[in-house]
C-alpha positions as CSV (number, residue, x, y, z in Angstrom):
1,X,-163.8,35.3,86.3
2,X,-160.7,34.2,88.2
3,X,-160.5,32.5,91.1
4,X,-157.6,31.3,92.9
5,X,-157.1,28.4,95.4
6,X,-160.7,28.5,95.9
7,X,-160.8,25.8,98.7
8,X,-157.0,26.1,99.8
9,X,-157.0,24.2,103.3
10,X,-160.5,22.7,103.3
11,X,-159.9,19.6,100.9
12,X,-159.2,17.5,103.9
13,X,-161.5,19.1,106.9
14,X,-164.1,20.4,104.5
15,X,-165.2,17.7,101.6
16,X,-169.1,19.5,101.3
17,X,-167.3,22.3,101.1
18,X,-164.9,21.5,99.1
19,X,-168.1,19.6,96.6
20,X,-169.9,23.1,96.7
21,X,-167.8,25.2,95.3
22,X,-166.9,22.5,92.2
23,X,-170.9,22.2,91.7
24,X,-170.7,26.3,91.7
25,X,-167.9,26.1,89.6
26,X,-169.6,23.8,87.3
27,X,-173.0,25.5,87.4
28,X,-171.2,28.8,86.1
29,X,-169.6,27.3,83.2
30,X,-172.7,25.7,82.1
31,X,-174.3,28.9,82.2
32,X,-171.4,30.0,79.8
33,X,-169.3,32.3,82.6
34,X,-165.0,31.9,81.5
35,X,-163.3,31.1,84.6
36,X,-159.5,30.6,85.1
37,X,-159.0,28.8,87.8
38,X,-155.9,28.5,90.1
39,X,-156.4,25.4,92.2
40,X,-154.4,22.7,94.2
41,X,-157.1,20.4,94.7
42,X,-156.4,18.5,91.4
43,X,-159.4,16.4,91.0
44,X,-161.8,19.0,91.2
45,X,-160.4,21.2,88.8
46,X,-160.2,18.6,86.8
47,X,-163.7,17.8,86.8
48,X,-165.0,21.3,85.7
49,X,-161.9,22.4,83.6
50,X,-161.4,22.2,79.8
51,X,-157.9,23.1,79.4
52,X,-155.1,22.5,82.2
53,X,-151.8,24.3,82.7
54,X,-149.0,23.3,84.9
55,X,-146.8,26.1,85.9
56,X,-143.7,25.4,87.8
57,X,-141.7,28.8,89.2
58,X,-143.7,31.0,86.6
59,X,-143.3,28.7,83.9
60,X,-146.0,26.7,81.8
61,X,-144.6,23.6,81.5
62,X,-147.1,21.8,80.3
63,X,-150.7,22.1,78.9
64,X,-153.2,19.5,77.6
65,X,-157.2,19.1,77.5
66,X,-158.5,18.4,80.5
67,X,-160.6,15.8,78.7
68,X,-157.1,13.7,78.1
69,X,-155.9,13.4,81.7
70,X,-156.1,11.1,84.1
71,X,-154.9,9.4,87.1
72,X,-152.5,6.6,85.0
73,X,-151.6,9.7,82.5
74,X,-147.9,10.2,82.6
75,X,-148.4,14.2,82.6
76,X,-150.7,13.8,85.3
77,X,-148.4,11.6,87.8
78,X,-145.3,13.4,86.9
79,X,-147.0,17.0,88.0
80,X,-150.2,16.3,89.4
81,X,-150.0,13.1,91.4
């Protein structure tokens, strides 16, 4: 499955929202469904993702377990912060 910018423009106006889709989200990968997922809203996708990507202009440029991030990782201020 692929879904892309799933709550673009509710993450401020919108946090049930925004907390039903990542329980959705999370409920289909427990029930085994692959999912790529193109999202803005960093924490979220953070919370039901295994493996993160960070493309800039087309270009990965950088990739790590989602497991390994965090909010005092380097990789994670320098791209996601």
């Amino acid at each position: 499955m692929f879904i892309t910018e799933g709550i673009c423009g509710l993450h401020g106006m919108a946090p049930l929202i925004v907390a039903e889709v990542g329980r959705t989200i999370a409920r289909l990968k427990a029930a085994g469904q692959s999912i790529v997922l193109v999202e803005q809203n960093v924490r979220m996708a953070l919370q039901v993702a295994d493996h993160v990507y960070i493309i800039r202009s087309g270009v990965i440029v950088q990739e790590a377990d989602a497991r390994t991030l965090s909010d005092g990782d380097e990789m994670f201020r320098a791209y996601l912060g």
